[in-house]
ROMISE-15972 format. One record per residue: residue in three letters; x negated, y negated, z of N, C-alpha, C, O in turn. Coordinates in pm, whole numbers, padded with zeros to 5 digits, always signed. Layout:
<sites>
ALAXYZXYZXYZXYZ...
</sites>
This chain:
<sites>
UNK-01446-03813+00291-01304-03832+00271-01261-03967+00323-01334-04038+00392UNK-01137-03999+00286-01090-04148+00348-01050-04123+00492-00998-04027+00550UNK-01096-04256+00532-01038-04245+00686-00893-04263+00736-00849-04265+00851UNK-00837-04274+00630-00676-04280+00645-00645-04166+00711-00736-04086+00737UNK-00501-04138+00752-00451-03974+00776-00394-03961+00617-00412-03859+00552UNK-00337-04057+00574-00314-04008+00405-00392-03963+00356-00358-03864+00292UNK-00562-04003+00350-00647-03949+00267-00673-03802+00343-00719-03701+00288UNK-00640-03813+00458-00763-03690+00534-00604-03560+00527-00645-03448+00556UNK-00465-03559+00499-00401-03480+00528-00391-03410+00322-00338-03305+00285UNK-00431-03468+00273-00426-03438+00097-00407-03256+00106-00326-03186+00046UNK-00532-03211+00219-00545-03059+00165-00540-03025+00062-00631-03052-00016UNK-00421-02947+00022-00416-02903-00100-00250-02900-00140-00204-02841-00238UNK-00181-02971-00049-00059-02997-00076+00034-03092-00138+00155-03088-00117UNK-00034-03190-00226+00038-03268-00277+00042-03211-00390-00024-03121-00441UNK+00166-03305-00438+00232-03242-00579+00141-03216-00725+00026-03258-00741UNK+00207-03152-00811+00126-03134-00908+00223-03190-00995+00345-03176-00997UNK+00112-03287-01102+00215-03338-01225+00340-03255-01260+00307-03136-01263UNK+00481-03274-01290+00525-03222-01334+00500-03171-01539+00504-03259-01625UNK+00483-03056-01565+00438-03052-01713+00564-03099-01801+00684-03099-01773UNK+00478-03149-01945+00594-03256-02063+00643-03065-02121+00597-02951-02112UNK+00748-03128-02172+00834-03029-02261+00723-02969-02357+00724-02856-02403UNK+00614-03082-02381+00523-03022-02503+00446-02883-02402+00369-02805-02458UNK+00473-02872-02290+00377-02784-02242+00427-02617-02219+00374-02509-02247UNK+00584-02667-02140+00671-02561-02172+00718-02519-02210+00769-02424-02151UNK+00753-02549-02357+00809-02575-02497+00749-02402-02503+00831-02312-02484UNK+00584-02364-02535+00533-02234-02529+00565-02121-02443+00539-02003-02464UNK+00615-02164-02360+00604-02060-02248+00753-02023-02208+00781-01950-02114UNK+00888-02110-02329+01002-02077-02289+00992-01954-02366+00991-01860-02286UNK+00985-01919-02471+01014-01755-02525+00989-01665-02441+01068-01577-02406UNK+00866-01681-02399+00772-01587-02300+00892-01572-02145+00933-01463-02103UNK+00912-01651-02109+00998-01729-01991+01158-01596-02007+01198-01506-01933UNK+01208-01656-02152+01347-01595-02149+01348-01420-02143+01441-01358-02090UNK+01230-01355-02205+01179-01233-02202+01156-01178-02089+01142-01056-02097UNK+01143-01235-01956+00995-01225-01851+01133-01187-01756+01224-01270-01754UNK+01143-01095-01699+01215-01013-01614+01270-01138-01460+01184-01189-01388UNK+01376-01156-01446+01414-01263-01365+01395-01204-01188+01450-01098-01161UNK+01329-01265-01095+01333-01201-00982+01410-01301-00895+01435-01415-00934UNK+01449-01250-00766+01487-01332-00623+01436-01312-00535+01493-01219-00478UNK+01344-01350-00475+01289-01257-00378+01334-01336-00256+01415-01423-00286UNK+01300-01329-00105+01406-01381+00032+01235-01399+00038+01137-01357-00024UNK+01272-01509+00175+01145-01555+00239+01077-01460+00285+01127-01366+00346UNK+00899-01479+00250+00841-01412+00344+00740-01293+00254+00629-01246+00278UNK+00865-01267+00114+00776-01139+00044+00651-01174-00018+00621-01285-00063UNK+00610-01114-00017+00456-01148-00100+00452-01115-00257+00520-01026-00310UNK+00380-01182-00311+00422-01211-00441+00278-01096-00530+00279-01009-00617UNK+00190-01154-00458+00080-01109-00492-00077-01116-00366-00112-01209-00294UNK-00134-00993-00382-00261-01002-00295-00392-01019-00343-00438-00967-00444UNK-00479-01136-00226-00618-01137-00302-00675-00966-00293-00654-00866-00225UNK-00760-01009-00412-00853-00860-00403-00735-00769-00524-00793-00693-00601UNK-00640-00775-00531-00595-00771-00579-00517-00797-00764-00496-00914-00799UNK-00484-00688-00858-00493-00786-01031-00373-00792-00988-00292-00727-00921UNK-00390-00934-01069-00247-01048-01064-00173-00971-01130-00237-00899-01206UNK-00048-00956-01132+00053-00896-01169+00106-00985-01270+00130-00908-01363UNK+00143-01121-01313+00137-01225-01435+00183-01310-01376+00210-01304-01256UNK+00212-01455-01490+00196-01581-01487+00354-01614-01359+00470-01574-01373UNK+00316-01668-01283+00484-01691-01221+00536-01854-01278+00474-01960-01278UNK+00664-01823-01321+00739-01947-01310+00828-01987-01211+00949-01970-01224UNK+00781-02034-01119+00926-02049-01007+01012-02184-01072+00975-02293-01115UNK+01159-02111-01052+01301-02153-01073+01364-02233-00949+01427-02339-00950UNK+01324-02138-00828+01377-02205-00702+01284-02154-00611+01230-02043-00613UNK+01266-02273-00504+01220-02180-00402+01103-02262-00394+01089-02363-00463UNK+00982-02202-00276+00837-02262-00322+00770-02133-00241+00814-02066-00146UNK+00644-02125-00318+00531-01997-00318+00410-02071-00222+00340-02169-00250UNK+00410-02019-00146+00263-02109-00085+00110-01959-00104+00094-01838-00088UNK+00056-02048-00136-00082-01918-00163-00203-01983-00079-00241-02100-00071UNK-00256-01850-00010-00346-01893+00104-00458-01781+00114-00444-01675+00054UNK-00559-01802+00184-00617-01710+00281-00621-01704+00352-00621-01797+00432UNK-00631-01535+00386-00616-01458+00495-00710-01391+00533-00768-01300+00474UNK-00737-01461+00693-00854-01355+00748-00831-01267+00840-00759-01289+00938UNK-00899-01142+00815-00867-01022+00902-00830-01000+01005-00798-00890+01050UNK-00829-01160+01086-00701-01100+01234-00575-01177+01196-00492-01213+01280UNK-00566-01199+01069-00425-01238+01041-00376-01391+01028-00260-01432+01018UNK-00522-01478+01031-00483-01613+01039-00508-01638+00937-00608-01584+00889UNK-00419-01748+00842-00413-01796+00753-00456-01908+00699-00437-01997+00782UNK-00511-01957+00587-00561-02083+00540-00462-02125+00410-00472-02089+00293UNK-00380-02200+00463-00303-02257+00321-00352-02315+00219-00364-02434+00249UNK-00388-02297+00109-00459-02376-00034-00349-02427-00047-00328-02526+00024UNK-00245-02382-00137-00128-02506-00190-00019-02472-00162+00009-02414-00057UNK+00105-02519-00297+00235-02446-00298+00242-02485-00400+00203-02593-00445UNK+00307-02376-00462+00399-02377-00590+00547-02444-00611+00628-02359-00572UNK+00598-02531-00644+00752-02544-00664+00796-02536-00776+00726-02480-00861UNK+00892-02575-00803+00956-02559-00946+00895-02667-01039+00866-02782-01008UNK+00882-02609-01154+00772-02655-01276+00604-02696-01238+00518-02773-01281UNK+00616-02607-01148+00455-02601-01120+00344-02498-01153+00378-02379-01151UNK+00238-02524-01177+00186-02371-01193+00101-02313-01123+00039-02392-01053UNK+00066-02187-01109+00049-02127-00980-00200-02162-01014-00259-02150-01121UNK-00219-02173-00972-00369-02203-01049-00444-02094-01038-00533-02068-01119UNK-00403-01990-00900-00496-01889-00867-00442-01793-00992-00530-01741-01061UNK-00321-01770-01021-00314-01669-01093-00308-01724-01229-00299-01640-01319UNK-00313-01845-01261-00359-01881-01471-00541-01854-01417-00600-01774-01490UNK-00618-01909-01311-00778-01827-01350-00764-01696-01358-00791-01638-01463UNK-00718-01625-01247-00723-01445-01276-00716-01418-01407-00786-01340-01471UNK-00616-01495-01448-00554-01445-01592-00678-01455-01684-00744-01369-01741UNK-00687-01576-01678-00833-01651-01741-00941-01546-01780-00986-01484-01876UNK-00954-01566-01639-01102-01431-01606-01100-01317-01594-01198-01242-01587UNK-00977-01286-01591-00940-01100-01628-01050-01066-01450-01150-01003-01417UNK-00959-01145-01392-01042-01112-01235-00939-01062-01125-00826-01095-01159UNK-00941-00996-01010-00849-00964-00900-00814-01079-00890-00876-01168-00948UNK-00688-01108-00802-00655-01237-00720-00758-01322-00644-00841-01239-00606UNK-00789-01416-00611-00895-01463-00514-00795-01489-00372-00844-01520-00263UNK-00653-01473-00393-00625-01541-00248-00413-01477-00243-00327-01429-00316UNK-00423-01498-00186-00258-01452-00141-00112-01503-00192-00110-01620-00155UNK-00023-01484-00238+00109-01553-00274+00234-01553-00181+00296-01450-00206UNK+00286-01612-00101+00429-01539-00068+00518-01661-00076+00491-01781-00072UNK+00641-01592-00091+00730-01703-00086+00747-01768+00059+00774-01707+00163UNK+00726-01910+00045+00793-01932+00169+00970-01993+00177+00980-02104+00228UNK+01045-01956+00151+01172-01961+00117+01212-01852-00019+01155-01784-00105UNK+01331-01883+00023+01394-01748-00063+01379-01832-00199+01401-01953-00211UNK+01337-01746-00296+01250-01781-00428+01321-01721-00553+01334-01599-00556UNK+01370-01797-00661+01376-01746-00791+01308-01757-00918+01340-01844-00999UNK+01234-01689-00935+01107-01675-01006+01113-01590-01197+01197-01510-01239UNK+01030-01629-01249+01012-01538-01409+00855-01495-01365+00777-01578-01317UNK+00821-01366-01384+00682-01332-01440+00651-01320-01544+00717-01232-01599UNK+00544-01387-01637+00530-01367-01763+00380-01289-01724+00292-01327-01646UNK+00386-01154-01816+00312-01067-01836+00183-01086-01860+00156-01153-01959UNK+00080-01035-01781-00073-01139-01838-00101-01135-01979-00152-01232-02036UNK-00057-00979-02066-00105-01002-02239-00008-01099-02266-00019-01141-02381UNK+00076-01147-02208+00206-01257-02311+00096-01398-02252+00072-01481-02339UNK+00049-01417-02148-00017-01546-02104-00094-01571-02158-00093-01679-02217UNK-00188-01497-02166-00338-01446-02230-00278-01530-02385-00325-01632-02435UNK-00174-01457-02428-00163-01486-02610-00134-01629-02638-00183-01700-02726UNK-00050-01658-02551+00001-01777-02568-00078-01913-02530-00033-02021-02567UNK-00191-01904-02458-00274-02019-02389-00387-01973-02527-00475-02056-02553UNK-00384-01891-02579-00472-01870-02689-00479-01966-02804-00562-02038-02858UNK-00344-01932-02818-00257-02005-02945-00202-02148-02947-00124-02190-03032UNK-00254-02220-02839-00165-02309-02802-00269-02424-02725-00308-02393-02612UNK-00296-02499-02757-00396-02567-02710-00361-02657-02600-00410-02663-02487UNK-00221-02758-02680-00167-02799-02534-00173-02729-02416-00247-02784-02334UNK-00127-02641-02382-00084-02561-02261-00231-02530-02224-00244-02514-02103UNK-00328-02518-02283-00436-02469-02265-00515-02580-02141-00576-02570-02034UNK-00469-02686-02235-00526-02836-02191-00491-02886-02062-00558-02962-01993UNK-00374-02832-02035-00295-02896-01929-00334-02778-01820-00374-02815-01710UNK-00325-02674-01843-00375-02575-01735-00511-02571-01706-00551-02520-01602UNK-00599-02631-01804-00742-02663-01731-00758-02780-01637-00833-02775-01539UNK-00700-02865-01662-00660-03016-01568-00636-02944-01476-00715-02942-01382UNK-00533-02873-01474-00476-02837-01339-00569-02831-01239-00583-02906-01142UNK-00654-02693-01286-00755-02643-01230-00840-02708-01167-00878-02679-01054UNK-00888-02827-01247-00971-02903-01190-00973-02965-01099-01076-02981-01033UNK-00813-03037-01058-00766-03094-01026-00726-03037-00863-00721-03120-00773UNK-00696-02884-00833-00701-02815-00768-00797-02800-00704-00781-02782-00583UNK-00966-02804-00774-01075-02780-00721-01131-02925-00647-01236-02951-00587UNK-01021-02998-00677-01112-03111-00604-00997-03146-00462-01044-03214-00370UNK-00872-03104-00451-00802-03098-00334-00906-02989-00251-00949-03018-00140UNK-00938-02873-00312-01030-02777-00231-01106-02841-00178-01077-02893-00070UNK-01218-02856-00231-01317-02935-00179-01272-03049-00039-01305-03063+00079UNK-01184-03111-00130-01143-03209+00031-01105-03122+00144-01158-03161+00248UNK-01023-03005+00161-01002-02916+00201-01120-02865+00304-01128-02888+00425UNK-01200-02796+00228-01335-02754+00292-01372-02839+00346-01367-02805+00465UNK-01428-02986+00335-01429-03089+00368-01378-03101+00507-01468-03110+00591UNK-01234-03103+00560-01196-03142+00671-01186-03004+00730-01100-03001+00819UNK-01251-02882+00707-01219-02786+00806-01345-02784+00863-01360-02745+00979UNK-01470-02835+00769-01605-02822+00806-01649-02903+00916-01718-02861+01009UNK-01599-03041+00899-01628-03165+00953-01536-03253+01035-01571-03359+01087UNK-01414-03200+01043-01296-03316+01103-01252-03208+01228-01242-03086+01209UNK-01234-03255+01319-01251-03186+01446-01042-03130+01388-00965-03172+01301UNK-01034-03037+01482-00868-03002+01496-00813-03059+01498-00740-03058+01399UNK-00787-03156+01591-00678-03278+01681-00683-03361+01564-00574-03401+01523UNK-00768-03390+01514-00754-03495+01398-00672-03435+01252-00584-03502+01197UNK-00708-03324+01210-00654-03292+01120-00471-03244+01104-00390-03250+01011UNK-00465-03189+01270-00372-03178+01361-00250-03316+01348-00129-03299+01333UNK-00328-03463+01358-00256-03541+01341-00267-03585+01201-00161-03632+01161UNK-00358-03585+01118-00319-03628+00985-00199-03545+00940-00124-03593+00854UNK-00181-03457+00977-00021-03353+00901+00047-03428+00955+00099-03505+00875UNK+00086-03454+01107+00162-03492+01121+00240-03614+01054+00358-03610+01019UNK+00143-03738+01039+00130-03809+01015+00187-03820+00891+00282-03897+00877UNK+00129-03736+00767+00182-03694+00641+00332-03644+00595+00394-03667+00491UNK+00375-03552+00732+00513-03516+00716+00622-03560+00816+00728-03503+00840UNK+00573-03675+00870+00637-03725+00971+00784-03788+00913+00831-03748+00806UNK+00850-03891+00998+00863-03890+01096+00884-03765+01191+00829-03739+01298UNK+00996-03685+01107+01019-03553+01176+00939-03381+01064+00918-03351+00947UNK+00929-03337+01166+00859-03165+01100+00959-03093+01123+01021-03108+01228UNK+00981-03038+01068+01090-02896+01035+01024-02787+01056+01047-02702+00970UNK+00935-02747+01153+00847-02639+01125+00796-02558+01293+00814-02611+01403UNK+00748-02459+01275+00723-02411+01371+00583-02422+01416+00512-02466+01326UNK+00527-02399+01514+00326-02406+01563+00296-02293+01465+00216-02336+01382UNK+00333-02145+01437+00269-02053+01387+00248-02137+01236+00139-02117+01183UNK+00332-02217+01170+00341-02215+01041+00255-02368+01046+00203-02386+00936UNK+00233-02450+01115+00129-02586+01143+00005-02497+01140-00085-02549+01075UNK-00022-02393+01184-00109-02324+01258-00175-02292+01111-00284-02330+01067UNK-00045-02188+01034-00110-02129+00903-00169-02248+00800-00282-02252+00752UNK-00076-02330+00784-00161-02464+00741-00280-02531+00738-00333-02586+00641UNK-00322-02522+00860-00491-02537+00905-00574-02456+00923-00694-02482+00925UNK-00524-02342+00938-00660-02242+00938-00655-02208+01055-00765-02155+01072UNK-00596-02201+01159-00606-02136+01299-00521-02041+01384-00452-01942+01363UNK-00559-02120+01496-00420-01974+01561-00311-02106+01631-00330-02228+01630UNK-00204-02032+01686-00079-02086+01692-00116-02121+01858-00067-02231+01885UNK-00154-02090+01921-00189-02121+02051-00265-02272+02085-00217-02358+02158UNK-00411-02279+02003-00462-02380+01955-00375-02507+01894-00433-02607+01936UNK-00252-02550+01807-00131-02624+01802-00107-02608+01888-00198-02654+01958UNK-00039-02569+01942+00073-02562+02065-00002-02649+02206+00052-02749+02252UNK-00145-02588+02271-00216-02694+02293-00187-02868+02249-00122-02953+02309UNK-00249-02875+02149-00270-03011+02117-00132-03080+02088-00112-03197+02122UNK-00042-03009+02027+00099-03081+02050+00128-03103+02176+00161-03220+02199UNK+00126-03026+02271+00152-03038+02425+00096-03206+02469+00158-03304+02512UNK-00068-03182+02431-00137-03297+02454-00133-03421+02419-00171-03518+02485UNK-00052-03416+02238+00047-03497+02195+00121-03565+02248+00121-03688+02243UNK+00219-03472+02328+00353-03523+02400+00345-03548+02539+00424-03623+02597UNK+00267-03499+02585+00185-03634+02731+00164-03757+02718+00203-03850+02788UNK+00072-03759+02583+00021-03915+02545+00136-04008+02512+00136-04130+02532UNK+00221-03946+02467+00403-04033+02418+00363-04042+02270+00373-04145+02204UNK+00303-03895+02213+00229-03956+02054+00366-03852+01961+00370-03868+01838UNK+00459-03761+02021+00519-03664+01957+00638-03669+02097+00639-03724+02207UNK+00716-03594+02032+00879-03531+02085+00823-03407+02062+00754-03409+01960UNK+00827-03274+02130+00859-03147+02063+01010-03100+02100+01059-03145+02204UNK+01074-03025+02031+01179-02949+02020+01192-02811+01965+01092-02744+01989UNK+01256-02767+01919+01262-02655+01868+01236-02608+01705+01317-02625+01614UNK+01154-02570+01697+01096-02583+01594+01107-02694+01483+01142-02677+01366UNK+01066-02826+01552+01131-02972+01506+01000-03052+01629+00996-03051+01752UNK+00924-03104+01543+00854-03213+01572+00901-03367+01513+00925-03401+01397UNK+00904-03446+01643+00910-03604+01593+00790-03717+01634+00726-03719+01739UNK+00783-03767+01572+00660-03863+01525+00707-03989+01645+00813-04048+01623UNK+00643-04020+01746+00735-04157+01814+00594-04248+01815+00617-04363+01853UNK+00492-04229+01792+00387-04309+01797+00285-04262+01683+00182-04195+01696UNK+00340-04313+01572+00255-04280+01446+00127-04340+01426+00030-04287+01372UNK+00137-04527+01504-00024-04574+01519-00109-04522+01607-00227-04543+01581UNK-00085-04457+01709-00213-04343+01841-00233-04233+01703-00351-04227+01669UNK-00176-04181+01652-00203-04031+01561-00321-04127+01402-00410-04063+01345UNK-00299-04227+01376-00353-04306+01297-00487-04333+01321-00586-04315+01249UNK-00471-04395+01471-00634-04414+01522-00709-04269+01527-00823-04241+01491UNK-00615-04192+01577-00736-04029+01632-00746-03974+01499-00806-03867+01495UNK-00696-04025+01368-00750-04001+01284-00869-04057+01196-00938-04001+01110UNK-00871-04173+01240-00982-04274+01165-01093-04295+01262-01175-04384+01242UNK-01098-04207+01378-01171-04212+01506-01323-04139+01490-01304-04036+01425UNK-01469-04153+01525-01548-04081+01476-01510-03950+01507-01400-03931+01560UNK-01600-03837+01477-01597-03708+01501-01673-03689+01623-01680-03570+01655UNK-01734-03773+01705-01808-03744+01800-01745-03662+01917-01633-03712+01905UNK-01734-03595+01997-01638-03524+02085-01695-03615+02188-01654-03610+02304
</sites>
């Protein structure tokens, strides 16, 4: 990966092209048909292990989809926002497979489900849309990879500061939800922010991080991995 914190914070959270009219052009019939939801922060949309329930269009709001391991800690893959598409659930669809990974809203969400036989028909019939949802995919699989990448090989503290770094100056966010982001527990953040704000590298506040020394978080990111 790059030794930047830009390159090393990518995960799986940067944006996804927004799609041309030629793409949603198919999927508005399907769209105006497809039962309108609201759901409040927090609900779950859909579970791995789990058959996808159909295609989501989010309207408002953003969906973050992750894994979850059995004592409850989370690994964030992406997020969904508006005119985005969700990737875990167009493969399910694809592959007529369970979910591979988790949905919930993280903010209160207004969403369309389009039905998997209406998805199924329409990515059939329709090559554009077809085209553009395989990009996606791909495109997805290679944020993964970087992903795997820095959980395998980039120590905490570093990856710790590439977010920061990425959503700086200020975070709007809490340690549990930094925490779900990387793959760990909330104790482990809370640590290294602490250790942060000794060095004069962070402010903490209330669920509000500020960035006051963005070149120290720069170096411990481009720093070897050696402990």
């Amino acid at each position: 990966m790059p030794s930047t914190c830009a390159g090393r914070a990518v995960c799986c959270n940067r944006a996804m092209p927004i799609p041309s009219d030629a793409v949603l052009a198919p999927l508005a019939d399907l769209a105006a048909r497809a039962q309108p939801l609201r759901v409040p922060a927090g609900t779950r949309l859909f579970d791995a292990g789990q058959p996808c329930p159909g295609f989501p269009l989010v309207d408002e709001g953003s969906v973050r989809v992750s894994l979850l391991a059995p004592d409850g800690r989370q690994l964030e893959l992406y997020r969904v926002e508006p005119g985005e598409v969700c990737v875990v659930s167009a493969t399910c669809l694809f592959a007529h497979r369970a979910a591979t990974a988790s949905g919930e809203a993280r903010t209160e969400t207004a969403l369309r489900l389009i039905s998997p036989a209406d998805f199924e028909a329409v990515c059939e019939r329709d090559p554009v849309l077809r085209r553009y949802v395989m990009g996606l995919m791909a495109e997805r699989l290679a944020d993964l990879m970087a992903l795997v990448e820095a959980v395998a090989f980039q120590r905490l503290d570093q990856r710790l500061a590439a977010l920061l770094c990425a959503r700086g100056p200020r975070l709007l966010a809490t340690h549990q939800q930094l925490a779900d982001e990387l793959g760990t527990v909330r104790e482990m953040v809370s640590r290294l922010l602490r250790r942060f704000e000794r060095d004069g590298w962070v402010q903490l506040g209330r669920e509000r991080i500020d960035v006051t020394d963005a070149a120290a978080l720069h170096r411990l990111c481009a720093a070897s991995n050696a402990v």
